[in-house]
C-alpha positions as a Markdown table, in Angstrom:
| # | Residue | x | y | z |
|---|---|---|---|---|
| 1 | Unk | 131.0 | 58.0 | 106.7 |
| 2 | Unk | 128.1 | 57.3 | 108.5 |
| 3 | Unk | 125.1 | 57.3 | 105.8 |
| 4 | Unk | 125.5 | 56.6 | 102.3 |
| 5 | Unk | 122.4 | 57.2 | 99.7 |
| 6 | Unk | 123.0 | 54.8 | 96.4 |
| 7 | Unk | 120.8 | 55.9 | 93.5 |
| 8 | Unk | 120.5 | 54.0 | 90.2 |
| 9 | Unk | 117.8 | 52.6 | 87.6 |
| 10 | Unk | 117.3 | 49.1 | 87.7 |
| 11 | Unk | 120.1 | 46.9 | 86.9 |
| 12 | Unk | 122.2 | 49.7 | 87.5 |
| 13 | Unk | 124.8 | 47.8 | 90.0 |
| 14 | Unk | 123.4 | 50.2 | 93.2 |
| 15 | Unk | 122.7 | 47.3 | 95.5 |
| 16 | Unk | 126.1 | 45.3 | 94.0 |
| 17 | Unk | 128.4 | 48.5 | 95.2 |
| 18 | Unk | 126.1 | 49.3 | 98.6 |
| 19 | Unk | 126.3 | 45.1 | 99.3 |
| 20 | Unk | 130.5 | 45.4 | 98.5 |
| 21 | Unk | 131.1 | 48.3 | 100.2 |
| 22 | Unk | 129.8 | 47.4 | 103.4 |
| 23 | Unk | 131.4 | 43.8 | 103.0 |
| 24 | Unk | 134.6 | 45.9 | 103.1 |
| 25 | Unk | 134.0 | 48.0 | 105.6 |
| 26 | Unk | 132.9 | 44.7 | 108.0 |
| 27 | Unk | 136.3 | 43.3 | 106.8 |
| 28 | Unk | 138.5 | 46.4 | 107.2 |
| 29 | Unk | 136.5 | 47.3 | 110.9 |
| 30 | Unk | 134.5 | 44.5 | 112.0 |
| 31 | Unk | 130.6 | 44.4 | 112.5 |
| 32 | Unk | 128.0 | 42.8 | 111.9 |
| 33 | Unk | 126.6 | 43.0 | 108.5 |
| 34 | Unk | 122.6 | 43.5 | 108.4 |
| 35 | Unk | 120.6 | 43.2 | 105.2 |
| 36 | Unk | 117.5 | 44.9 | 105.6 |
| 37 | Unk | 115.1 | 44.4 | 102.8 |
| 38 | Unk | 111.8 | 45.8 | 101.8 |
| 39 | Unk | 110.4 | 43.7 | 99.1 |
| 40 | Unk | 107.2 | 41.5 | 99.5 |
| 41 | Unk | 106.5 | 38.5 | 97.4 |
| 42 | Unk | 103.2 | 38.7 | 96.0 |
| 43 | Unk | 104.0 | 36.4 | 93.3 |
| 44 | Unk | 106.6 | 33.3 | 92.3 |
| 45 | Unk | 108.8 | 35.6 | 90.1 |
| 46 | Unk | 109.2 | 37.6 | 92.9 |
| 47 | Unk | 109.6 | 34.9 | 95.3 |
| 48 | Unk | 112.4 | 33.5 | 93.3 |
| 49 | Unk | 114.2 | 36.7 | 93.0 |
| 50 | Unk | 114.3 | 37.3 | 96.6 |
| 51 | Unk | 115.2 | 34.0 | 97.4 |
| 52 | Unk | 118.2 | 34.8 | 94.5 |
| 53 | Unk | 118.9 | 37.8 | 96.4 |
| 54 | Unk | 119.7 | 35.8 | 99.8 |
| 55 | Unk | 121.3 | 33.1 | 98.2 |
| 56 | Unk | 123.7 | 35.1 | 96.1 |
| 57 | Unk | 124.6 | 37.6 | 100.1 |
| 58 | Unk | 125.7 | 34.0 | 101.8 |
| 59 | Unk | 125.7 | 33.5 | 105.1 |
| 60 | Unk | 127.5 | 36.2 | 106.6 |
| 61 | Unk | 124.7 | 38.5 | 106.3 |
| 62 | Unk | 121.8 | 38.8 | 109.2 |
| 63 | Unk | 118.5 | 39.5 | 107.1 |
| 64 | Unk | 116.2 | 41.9 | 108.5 |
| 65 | Unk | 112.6 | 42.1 | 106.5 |
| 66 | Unk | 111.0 | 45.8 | 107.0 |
| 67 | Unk | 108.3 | 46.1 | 104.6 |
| 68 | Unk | 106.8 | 49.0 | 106.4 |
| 69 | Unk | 108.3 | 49.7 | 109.2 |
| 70 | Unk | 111.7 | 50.9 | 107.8 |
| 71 | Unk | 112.4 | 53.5 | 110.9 |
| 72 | Unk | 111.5 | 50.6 | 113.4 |
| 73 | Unk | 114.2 | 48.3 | 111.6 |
| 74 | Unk | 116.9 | 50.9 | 111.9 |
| 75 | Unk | 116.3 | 52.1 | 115.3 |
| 76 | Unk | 116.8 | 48.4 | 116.5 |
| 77 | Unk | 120.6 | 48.4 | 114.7 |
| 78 | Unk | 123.9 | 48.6 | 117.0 |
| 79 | Unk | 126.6 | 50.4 | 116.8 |
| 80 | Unk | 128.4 | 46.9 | 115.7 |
| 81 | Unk | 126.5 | 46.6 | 112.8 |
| 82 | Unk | 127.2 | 47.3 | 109.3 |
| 83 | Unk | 123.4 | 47.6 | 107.8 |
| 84 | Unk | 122.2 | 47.8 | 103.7 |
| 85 | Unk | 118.6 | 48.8 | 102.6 |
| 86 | Unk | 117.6 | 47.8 | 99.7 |
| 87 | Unk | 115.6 | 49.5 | 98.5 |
| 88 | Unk | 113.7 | 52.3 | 99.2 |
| 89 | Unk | 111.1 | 53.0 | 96.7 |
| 90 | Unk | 109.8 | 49.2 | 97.1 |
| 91 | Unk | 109.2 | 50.5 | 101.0 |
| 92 | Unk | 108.0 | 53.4 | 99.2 |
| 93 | Unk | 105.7 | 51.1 | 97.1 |
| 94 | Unk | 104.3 | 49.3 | 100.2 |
| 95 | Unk | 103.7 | 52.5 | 102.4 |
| 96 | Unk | 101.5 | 53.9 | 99.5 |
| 97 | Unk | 99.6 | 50.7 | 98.8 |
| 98 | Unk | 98.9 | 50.0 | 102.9 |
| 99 | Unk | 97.5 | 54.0 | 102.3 |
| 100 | Unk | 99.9 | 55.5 | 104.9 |
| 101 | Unk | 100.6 | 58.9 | 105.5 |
| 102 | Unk | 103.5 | 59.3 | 102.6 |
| 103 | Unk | 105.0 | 62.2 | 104.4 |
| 104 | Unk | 104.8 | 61.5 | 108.0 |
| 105 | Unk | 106.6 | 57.6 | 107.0 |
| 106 | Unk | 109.5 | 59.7 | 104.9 |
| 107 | Unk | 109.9 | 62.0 | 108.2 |
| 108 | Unk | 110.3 | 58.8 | 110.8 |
| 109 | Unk | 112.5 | 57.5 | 108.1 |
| 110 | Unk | 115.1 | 60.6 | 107.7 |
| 111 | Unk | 114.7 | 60.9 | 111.6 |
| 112 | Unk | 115.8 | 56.6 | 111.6 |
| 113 | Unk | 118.8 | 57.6 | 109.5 |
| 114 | Unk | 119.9 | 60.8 | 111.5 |
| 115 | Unk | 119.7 | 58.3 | 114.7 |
| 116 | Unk | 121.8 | 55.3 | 112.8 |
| 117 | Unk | 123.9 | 54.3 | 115.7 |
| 118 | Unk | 126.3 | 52.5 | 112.8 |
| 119 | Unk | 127.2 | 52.9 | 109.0 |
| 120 | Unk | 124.0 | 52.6 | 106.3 |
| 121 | Unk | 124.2 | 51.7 | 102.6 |
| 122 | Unk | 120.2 | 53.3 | 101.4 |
| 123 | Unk | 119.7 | 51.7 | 98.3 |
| 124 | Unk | 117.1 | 53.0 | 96.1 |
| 125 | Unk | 116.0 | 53.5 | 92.3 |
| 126 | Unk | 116.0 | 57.0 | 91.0 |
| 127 | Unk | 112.6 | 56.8 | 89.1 |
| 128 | Unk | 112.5 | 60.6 | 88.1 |
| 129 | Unk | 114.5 | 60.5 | 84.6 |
| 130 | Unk | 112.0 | 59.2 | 82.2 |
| 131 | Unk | 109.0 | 60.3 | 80.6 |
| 132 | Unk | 105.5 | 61.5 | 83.0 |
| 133 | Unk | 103.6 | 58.5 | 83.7 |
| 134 | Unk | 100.3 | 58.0 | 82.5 |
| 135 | Unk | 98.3 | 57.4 | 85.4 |
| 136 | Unk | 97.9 | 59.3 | 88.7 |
| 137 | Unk | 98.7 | 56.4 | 90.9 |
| 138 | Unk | 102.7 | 56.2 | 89.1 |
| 139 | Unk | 102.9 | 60.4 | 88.7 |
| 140 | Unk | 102.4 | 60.5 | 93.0 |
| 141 | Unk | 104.7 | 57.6 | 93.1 |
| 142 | Unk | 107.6 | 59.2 | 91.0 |
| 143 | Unk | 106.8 | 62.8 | 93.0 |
| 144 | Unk | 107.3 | 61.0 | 96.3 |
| 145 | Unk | 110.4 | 59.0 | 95.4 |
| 146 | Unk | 111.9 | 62.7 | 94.2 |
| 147 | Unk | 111.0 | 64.3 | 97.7 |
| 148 | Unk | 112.3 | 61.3 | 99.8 |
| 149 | Unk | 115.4 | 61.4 | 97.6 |
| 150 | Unk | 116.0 | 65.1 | 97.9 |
| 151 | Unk | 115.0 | 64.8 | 102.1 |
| 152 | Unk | 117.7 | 61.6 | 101.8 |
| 153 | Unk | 120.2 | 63.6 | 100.1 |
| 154 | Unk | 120.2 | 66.3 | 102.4 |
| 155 | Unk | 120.3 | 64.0 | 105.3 |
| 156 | Unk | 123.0 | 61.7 | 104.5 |
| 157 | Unk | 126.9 | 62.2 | 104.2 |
| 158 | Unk | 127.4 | 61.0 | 100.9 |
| 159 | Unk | 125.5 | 59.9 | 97.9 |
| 160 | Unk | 126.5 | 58.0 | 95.1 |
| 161 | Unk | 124.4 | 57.5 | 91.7 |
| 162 | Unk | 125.0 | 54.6 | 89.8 |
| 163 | Unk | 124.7 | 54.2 | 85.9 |
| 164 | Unk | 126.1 | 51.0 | 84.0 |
| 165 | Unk | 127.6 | 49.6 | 87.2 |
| 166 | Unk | 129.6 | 53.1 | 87.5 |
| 167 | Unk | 129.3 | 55.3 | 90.7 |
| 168 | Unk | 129.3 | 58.7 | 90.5 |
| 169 | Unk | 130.0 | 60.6 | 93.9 |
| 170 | Unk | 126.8 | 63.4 | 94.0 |
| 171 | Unk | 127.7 | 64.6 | 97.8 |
| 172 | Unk | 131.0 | 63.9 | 99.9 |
């Protein structure tokens, strides 16, 4: 399996079972295991969850930051490498608020993934199961996720949806 796409709400356990199953691949193969993460700290709750986040992977992980260059981030992976992205809608999130071209990012992106040279975990939350949003800004947001998803999903080997900590294989 070369790309996997993880879906889930928040809390769901997606990045838990992306961060695991690469830790056993690394173990079972070898390679270098590569957290790539997309979140920006624009305030100290999130500052102390990302530093939570780094402090829980230990020191066997490389941490790559890609806050809007995902595709750049992935093109400079090896074929040693054993790479997580978590997650997706927060580079989503950044790509729309820096007022980048939505589509053209989401095609470098499934272009990245189709180049991988090694295994990828895509972490990323499904946003597209609750009621409409109220407010333009969060309706184009939930729309683009859904697209990138479906691109993703199309894209990828295998992809997993998690609910309650369960995976559920969608696709391979």
């Amino acid at each position: 399996m070369k790309a996997t796409l993880v879906l889930g709400g928040a809390r769901s356990g997606k990045s838990a079972l992306a961060q695991t199953a690469a830790e056993t691949q690394a173990r079972e193969h070898g390679g270098r295991l590569v957290m790539i993460v997309t979140a920006q700290a624009f305030d100290d709750e999130m500052a102390q969850r990302i530093a939570r986040h780094r402090e829980d992977r230990g020191g066997a992980w490389t941490t790559v930051e890609a806050t809007h260059d995902l595709p750049a981030a992935l093109a400079r992976l090896t074929a040693g490498d054993i790479a997580v992205v978590d997650c997706l809608t927060l580079w989503l999130s950044n790509v729309m608020l820096a007022e980048q071209d939505v589509e053209a990012a989401a095609d470098a992106l499934v272009e990245a993934v189709a180049k991988a040279p090694c295994p990828l975990w895509l972490v990323s939350n499904e946003v597209g199961l609750g009621i409409v949003p109220e407010n333009a800004l969060a309706r184009r947001f939930r729309d683009d996720a859904g697209r990138l998803h479906q691109r993703l999903a199309q894209a990828v080997e295998r992809v997993i949806f998690v609910a309650a900590g369960l995976p559920l294989t969608l696709k391979g």
